[in-house]
N, C-alpha and C positions, 0 to 999 in steps of 0.2 A: 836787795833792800829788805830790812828786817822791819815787819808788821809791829806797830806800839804792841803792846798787851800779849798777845800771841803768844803762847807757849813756843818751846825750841819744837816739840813734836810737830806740830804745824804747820812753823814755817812754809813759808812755798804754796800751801793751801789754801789762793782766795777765793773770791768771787768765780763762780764756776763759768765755762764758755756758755753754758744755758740760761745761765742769767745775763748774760753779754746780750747773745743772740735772740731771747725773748724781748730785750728792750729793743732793741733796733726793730724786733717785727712790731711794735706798737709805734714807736716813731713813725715808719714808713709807711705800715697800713700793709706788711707784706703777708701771702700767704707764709703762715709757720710749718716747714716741714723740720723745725729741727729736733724739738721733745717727742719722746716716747709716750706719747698718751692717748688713746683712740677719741675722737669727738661727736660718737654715736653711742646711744646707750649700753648696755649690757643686757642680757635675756633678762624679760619681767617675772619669770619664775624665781629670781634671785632676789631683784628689785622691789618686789611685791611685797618678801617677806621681810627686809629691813623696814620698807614702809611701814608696817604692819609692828613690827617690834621697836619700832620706835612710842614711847611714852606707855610702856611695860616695864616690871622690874630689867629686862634688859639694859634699861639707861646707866644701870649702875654696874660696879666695879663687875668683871667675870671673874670665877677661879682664875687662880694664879697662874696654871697651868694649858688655861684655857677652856671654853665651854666644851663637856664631854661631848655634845654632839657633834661640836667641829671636830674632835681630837678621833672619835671614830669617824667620822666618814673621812677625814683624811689617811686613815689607816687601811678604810677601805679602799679609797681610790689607788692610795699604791700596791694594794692586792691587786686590780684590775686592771692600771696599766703598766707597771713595773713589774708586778711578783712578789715585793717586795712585802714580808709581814710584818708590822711595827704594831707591839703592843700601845695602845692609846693611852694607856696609864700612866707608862714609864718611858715610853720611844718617842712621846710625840709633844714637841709642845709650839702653843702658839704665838706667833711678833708682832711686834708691829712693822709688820712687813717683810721683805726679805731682807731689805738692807740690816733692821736690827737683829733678825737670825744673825747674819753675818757678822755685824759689829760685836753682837753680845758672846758668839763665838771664839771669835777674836781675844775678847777679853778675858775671857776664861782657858785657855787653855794655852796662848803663848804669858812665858817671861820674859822680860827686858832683854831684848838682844838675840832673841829668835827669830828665825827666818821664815819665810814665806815667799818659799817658789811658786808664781803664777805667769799665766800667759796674757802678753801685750799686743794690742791695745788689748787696755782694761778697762770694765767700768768704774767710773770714776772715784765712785768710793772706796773702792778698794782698798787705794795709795791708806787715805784716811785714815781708814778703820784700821787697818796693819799697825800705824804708826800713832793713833792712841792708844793702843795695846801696846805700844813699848817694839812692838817688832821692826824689823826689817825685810824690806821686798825685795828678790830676788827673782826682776823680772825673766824672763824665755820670750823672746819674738815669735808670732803670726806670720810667714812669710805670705805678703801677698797676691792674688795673681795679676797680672799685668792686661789689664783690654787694651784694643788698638784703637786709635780714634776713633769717636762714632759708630761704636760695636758693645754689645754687649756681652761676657764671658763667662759660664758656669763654673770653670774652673775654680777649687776649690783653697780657701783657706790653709795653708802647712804649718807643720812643727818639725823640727829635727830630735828627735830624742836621746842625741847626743849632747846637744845645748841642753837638757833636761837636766840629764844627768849631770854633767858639769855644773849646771848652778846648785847642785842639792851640796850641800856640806855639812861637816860633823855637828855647826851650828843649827842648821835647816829641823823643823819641828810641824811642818804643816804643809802639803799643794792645796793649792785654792785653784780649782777649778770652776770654767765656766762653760756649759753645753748646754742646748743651743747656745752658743758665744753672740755678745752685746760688746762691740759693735758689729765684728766682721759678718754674722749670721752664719756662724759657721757651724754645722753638728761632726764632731768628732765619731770616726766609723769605730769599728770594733778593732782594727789593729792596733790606732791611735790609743783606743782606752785601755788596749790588753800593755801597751810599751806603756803606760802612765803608771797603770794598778803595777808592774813590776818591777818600777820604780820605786815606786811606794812602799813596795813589800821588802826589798833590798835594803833600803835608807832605814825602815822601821817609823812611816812619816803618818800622819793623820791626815784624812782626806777633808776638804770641808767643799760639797760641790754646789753650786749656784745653778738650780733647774726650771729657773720661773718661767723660760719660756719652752717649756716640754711637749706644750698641745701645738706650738705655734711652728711645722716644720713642713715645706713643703717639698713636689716633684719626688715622690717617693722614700725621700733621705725619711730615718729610725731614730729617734732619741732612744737613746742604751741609758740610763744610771750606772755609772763605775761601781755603786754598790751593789750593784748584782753582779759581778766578778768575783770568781771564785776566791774566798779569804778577804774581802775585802769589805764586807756587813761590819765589820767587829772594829774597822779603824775609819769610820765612811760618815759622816753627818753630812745629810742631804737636804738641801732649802728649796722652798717652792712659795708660793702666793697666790693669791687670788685675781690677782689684780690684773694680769697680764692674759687671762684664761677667759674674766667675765668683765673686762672692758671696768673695772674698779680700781682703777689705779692710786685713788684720795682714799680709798678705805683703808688702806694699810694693812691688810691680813693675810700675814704670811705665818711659817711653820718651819720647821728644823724639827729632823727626824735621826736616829739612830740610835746607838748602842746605849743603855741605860744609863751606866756612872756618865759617859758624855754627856746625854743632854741634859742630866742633874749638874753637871759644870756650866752647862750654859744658862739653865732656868737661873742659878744661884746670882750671875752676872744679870742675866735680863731684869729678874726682879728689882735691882736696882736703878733701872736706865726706866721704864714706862711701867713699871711695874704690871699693868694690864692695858688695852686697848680693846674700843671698837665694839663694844657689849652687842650695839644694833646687828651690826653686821656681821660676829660670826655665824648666829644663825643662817642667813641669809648666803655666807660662802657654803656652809654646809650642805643644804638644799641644792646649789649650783655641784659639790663635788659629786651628786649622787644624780646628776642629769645621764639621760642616756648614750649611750656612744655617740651616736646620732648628731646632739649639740655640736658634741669634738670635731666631729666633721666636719660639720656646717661651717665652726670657727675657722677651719685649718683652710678649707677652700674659697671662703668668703676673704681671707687675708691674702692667699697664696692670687686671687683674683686683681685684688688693688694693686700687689707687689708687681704684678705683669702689667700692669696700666701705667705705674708711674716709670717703672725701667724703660718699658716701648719709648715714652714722652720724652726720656733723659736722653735714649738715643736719639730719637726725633731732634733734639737740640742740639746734637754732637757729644753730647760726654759721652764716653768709656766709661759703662758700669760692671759691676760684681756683682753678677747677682746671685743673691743672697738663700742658703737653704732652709733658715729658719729667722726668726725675729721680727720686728719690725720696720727693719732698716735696708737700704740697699747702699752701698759704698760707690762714688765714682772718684775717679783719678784725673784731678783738674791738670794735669800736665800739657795735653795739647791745646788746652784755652787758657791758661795761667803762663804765662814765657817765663817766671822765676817757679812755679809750681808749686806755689806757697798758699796752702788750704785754707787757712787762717784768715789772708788778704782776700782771698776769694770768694769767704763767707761774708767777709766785713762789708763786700762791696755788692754782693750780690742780692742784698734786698732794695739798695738804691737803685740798681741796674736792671735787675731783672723785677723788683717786685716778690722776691720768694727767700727766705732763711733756711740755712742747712747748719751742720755742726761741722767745725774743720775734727778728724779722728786727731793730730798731733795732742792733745791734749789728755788722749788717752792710752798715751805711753810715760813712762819713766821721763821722768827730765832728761835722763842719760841720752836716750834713745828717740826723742822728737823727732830727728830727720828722718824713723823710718815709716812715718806715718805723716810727714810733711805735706805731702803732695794728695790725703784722700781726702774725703769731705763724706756725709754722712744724711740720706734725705729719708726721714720719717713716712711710710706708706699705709700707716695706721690712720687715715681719715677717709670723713664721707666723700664718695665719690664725685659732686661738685666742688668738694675744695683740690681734689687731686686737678681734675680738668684744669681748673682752673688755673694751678701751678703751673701744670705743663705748657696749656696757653702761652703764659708768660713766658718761660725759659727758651719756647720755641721764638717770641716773638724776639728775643734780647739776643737769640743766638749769630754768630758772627755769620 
């Protein structure tokens, strides 16, 4: 069915599953585990300083390019945890958020009819942003792992990099990567990145990698940046935000880093989409990128903590989860409590039923490819530990 007004690019593109699933947890009164967004503050050394910068010349427009002191200390922080040296002049500039790194990426660097190999499920933007840019997605599947009822399995997220390679074509002009991966939590090891980056290198393709959740990786798993592979700085625009690191996910301040004419392509596009954001807050990211190791920790084990309270709770109910080596999210596989396996239906019913909202993953594939992500569902472990309890409560008490 073809949307009035809607441009042909968009078609297909509505109302997203998170605004489905947001209204049903207001109808019902259920716990929401299905948005990505933490409901406990951020460190007050961050907090403090937007407070503070609020009704200062900061209220107004920043450089175009970004406040110099955001644009260094994000230069810094990828000295410290990447390696990575990005002059802040000319390497670094800053979004409104990551999604517009991404979009205004996007825009600037494909032509109509250029392809975009990335890996499914994706986040949801993706699709979008590809296809207001004129491009085309050439998705690769996540193969998933399989738990046994009532079990939990660390096994990990796949790629075949022969499906890789086969989708890249003489049309193909970009991989859009995502590590730590949203939804599956999946962190991509060093084989996986070394078969990507020689991919890359072969094809002659531009990398553009999505890094927002870099700090967020537990049980020992490494986030790598592909732009630290040898030869691959020079073809490699790298995104990151704030938002996912200091629990700011409404501020909007992200960044896209790499090779100079690159990010001059993408400043040239962003200036037209927000032209600036965020005056208060990028100081106040600032301050947070230059917190000491110490914080990172605290983030990574303080997440990697809730992530173990809600999976335990999921098996406690019977689902079969995946659990997850980075991000937010853990993945369960309603097949042995859904008899059609259908995530979708299961989301729809389960804030009436159980009291609790998840995100069905089918929606974060290709249209083509729905049925391979039919059967997951997706539960947000970013909240205060009384609203996790209390989720779990629930699902135990609705469990068969």
């Amino acid at each position: 069915m073809t949307a009035p007004y809607l441009s042909s690019r968009l078609q297909g593109f509505g109302t997203t599953v998170f605004a489905e699933m947001s209204a049903l947890a207001l109808v019902t009164g259920a716990v929401n585990l299905g948005q990505g967004f933490p409901d406990y503050p951020g460190p007050p050394e961050v907090l403090d300083v937007a407070r503070a910068a609020i009704g200062t010349p900061h209220d107004q427009y920043p450089p175009g390019p970004g406040l110099p002191a955001l644009r260094e200390a994000i230069a810094r922080h990828h000295v410290r945890f990447t390696g990575l040296d990005f002059d802040p002049d000319g390497e670094v500039l800053v979004t409104a958020g990551a999604t517009e790194a991404i979009s205004a990426a996007l825009i600037a660097l494909l032509e109509p009819g250029d392809e975009v190999v990335l890996f499914e499920p994706m986040y949801d933007s993706y699709g979008a942003a590809v296809a207001m840019a004129g491009g085309v997605v050439r998705p690769v599947p996540l193969r998933a792992p399989a738990p046994r009822p009532g079990e939990a399995t660390a096994d990990r997220w796949t790629f075949d990099p022969d499906e890789v390679r086969t989708a890249v074509t003489p049309r193909t002009r970009l991989l859009l990567l995502n590590t730590p991966h949203n939804p599956s939590g999946a962190v991509f090891d060093a084989a996986e990145l070394a078969a990507l980056a020689a991919i890359a290198t072969d094809a002659d393709l531009l990398v553009l990698t999505d890094e927002v959740y870099e700090h967020l990786v537990f049980d020992g798993a490494r986030h790598v940046s592909i732009a630290t592979l040898p030869g691959m700085r020079d073809r490699t625009l790298v995104v990151s935000s704030g938002g996912k690191t200091f629990n700011t996910t409404g501020w909007k301040i992200g960044w896209i880093c790499g090779p100079p004419a690159m990010v001059a392509a993408v400043r040239t596009a962003k200036q037209f989409l927000t032209f600036v954001n965020g005056g208060p807050f990028q100081p106040a990211i600032a301050v947070g990128l230059d917190l000491p190791d110490e914080h990172f920790e605290r983030l990574r084990l303080d997440l990697q903590r809730r992530r173990d309270a809600l999976v335990a709770g999921l098996v406690e109910a019977g689902l079969p989860v995946i659990v997850p080596q980075a991000t937010y999210f853990a993945t369960v596989d309603v097949r042995p409590v859904q008899a059609d396996g259908d995530g979708l239906a299961f989301c729809r019913d389960l804030p009436h039923r159980a009291g609790v909202v998840a995100i069905p993953v089918g929606p974060f594939y290709d249209p083509a490819d729905v049925h391979l992500g039919r059967h997951l569902v997706r539960f947000a472990f970013c909240k205060r530990d009384e609203v996790l309890a209390e989720a779990v409560q629930r699902l135990r008490r609705s469990s068969p």
